[in-house]
C-alpha positions in Angstrom: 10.7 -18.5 32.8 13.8 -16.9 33.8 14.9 -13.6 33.2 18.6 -12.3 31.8 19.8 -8.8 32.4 20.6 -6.9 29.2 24.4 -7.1 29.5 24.3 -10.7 29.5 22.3 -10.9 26.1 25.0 -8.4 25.2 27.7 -10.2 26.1 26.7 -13.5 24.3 25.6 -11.3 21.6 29.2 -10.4 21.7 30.4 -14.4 21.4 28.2 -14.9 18.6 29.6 -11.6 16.7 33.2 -13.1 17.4 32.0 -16.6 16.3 31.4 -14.9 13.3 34.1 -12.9 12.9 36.3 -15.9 12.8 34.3 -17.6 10.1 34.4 -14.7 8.0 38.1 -14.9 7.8 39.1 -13.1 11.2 37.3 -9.6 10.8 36.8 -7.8 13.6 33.1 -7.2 14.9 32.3 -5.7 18.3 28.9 -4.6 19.6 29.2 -1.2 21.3 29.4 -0.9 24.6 25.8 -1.0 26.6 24.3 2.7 27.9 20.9 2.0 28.5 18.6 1.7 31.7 18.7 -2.3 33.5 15.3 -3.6 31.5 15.3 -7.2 31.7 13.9 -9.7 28.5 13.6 -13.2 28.5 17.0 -15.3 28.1 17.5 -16.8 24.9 20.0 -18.5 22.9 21.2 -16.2 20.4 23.0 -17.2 16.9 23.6 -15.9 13.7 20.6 -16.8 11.2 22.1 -17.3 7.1 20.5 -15.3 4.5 19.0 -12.5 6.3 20.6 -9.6 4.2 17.6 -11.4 1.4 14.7 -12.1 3.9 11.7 -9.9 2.7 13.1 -9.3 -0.7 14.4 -6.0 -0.4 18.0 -6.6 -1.3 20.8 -5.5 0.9 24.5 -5.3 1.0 25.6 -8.8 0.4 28.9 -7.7 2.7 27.0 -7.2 5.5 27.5 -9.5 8.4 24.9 -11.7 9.7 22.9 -10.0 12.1 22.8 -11.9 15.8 19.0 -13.1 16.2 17.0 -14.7 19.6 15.4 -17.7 19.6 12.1 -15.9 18.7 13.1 -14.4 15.6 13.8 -11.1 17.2 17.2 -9.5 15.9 19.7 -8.1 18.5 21.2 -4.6 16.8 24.2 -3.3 17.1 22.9 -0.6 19.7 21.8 -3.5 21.5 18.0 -3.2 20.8 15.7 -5.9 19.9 13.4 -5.5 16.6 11.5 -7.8 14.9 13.3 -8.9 11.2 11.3 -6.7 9.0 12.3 -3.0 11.3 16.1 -4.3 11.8 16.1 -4.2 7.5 14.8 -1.3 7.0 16.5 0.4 10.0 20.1 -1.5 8.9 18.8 -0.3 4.9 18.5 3.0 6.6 15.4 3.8 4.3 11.6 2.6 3.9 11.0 1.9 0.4 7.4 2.3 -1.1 5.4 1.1 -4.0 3.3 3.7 -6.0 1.9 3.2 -9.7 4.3 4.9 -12.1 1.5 6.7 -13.6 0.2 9.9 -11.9 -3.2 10.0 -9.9 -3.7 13.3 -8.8 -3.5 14.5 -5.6 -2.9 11.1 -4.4 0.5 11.7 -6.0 1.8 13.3 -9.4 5.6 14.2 -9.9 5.8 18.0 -10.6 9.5 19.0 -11.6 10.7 15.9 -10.7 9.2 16.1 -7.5 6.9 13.5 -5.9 3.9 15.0 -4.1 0.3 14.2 -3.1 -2.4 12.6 -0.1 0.2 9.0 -0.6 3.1 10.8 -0.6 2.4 12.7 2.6 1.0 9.5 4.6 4.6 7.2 3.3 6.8 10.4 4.2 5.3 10.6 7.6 5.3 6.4 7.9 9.0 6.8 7.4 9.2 9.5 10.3 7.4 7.8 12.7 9.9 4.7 11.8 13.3 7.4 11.6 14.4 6.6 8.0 14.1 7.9 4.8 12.0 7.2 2.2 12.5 6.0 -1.1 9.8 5.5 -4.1 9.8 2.4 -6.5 7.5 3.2 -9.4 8.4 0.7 -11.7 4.7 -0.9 -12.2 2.8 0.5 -14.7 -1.1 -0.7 -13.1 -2.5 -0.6 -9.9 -2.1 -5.2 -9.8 1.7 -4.7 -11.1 2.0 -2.2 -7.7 0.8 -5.3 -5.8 2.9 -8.0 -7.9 5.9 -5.5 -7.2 5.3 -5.8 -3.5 4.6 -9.3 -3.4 7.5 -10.3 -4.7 9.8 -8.3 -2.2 10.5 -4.8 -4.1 9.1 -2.5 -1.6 8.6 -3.1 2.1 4.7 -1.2 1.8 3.1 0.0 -1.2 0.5 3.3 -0.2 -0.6 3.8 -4.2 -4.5 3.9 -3.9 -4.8 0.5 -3.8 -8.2 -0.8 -2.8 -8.1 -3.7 -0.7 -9.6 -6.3 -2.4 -9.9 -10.5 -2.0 -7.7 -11.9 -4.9 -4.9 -9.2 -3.8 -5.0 -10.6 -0.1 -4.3 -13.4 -1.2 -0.4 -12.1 -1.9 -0.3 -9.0 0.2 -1.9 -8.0 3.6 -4.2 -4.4 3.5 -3.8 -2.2 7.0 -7.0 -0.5 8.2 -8.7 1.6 5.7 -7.2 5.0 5.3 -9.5 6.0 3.0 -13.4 5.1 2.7 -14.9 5.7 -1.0 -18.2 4.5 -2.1 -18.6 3.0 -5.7 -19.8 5.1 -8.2 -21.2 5.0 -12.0 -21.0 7.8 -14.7 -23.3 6.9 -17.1 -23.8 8.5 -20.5 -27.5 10.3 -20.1 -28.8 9.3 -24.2 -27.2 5.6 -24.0 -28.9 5.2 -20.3 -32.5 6.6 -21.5 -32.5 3.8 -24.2 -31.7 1.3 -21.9 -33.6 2.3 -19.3 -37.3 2.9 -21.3 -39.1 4.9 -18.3 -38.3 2.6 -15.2 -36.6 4.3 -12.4 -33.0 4.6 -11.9 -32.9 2.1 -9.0 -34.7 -0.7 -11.1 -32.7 -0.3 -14.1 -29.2 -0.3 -12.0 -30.2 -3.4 -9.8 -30.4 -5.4 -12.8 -28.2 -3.5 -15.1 -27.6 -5.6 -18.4 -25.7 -2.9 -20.8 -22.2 -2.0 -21.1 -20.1 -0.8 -19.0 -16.4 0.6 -19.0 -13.6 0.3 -16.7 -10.0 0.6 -16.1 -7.9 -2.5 -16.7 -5.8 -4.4 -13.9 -7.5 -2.2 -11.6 -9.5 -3.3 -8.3 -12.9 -1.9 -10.5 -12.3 -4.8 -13.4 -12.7 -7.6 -10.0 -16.2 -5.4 -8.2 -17.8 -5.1 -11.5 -17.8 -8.8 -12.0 -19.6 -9.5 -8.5 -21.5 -5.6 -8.6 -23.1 -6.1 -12.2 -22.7 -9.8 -13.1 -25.4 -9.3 -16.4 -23.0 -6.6 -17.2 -21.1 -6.3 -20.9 -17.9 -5.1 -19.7 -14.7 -3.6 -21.8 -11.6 -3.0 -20.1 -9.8 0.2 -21.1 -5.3 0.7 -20.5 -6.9 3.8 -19.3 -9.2 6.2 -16.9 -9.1 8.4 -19.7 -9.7 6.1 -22.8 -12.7 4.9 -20.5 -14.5 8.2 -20.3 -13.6 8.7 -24.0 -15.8 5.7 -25.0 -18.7 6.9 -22.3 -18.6 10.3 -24.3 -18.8 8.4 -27.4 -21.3 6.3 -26.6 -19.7 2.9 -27.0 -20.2 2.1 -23.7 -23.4 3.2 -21.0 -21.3 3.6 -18.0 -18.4 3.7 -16.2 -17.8 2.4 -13.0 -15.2 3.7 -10.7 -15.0 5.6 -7.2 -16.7 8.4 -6.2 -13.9 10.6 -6.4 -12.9 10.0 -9.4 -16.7 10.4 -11.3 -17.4 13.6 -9.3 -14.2 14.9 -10.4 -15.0 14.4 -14.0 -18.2 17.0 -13.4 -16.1 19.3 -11.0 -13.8 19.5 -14.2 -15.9 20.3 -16.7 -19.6 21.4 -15.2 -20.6 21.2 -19.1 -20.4 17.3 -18.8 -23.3 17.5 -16.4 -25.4 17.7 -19.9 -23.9 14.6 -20.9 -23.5 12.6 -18.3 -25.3 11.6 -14.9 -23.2 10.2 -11.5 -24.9 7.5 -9.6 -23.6 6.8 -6.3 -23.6 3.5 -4.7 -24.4 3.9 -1.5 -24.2 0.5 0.0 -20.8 -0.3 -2.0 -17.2 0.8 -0.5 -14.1 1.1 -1.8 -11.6 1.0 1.3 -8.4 2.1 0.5 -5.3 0.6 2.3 -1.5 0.5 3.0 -0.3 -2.8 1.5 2.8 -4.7 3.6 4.3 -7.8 2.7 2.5 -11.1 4.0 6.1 -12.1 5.7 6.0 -8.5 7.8 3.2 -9.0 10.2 4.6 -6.8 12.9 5.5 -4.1 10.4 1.4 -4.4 9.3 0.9 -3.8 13.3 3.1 -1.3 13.2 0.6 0.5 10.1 -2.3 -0.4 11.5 -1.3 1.8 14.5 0.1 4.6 12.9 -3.4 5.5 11.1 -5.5 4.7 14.2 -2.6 7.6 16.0 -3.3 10.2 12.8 -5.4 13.3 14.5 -7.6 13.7 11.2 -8.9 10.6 9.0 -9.2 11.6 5.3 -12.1 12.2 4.1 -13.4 12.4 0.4 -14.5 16.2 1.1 -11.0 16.5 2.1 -9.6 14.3 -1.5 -11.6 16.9 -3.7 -10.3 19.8 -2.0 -7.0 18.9 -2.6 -7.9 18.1 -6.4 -8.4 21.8 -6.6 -5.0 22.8 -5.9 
């Protein structure tokens, strides 16, 4: 394979920008002149690729030019760097924009005073460091599913929202590395739980659990419980809260949910502890993931890395502490 210096790339980047120039009624486009070390890339034709301001769905400026892009795919910028489609939008956009679920889950994030902050909210402003842009939050789905529709269909270019990573959702959406390692967990109301139970140990009576149990609609929980407790009577509630409401009230024997998110409901009020009893599934995770678009594989590479860089992996010592704040 042959090799081309830079400033030849450059310069037929240059033809192609004044190819298009004439097309576009005789503007004038020029790349800037080249001041960067001799590295050398392999020659390829370059042309200008239609439709690019729309590739990934995040819209752009419909008067922006067509970029200049290699026969790979790669996109020459004006600075005469090469970056694969998805970076050259957001780095052209100027901005990473992220998907997280309109309504508040403390600390991953909550709005305080109109401010966003929380464990997400951290991890996407940091994301956009590392890729020197800033950041802008789309919170227009209402459930945890909606966040991944939102994505799939080109909203957002990540969504960091909680989000476990799950089958049916990557079958739209890809999952980075786990950022985040919960195991599965039931709160089960302690009068409803002795009726069921009749003297047989806990383990017994969970293995082949046939009451009813409660969990959050649209959420990853209303897909494990399916597989987890398939003799299971399940309701779905709009709502963590309406759940627990029906454990207190004895309409349903259990909730199932993470770890976190049962422990917290003792933390909160130690007087529960009466009421209610946590089980903790050992042998059951709940990974929790940065979702990226299915047509932005090198962006996902990009993730991937960036949490394996992090000095400190978040534990769920570390997602209570916070909770306390």
């Amino acid at each position: 394979m042959s090799l081309t210096p830079v400033p030849e790339i450059r310069r037929a980047a240059a033809r192609a920008w004044r190819w298009l120039a004439r097309a576009l009624a005789g503007a004038a486009l020029a790349l800037p002149a080249a001041g960067h070390a001799q590295a050398t890339y392999p020659s390829a034709p370059v042309h200008p690729p239609a439709s690019f301001a729309m590739q990934g769905g995040v819209s752009e400026s419909s008067s922006a030019p067509a970029p200049v892009t290699t026969a790979n795919g790669l996109v020459l910028m004006p600075d005469g760097r090469l970056m694969a489609p998805e970076f050259a939008r957001i780095v052209t956009r100027g901005e990473l924009v992220v998907a997280v679920l309109k309504v508040d889950q403390p600390p991953f994030f909550q709005e305080r005073n109109g401010d966003l902050s929380g464990l997400d909210i951290d991890l996407a402003r940091e994301l956009a460091r590392k890729l020197n842009v800033r950041v802008r939050f789309n919170r227009d789905a209402t459930t945890f599913d909606g966040v991944v529709r939102l994505l799939a269909q080109g909203q957002a270019d990540v969504a960091i929202s909680k989000l476990s990573r799950t089958l049916p959702r990557m079958q739209i959406i890809s999952f980075s590395i786990p950022y985040l390692r919960l195991n599965r967990a039931l709160l089960l109301n302690r009068v409803k739980f002795a009726q069921m139970a009749r003297g047989r140990p806990v383990p017994e009576v969970i293995r082949a659990y046939d009451s009813s149990i409660g969990v959050v609609g649209n959420s990853s929980y209303s897909e494990y419980v399916v597989n987890n407790f398939p003799k299971a009577y399940v309701t779905a509630y709009p709502t963590w809260d309406e759940a627990l409401k029906a454990l207190n009230d004895g309409r349903v024997a259990a909730v199932y949910r993470d770890e976190f998110e049962v422990k917290r409901v003792l933390k909160a009020d130690p007087t529960a502890a009466l009421r209610l009893r946590v089980v903790t599934l050992q042998d059951l995770e709940d990974t929790l993931g940065v979702a990226v678009n299915v047509s932005a594989p090198a962006l996902l590479g990009f993730v991937n890395q960036f949490l394996a860089e992090r000095p400190r992996r978040l534990e769920v010592a570390d997602v209570l502490q916070a909770a306390t704040r």
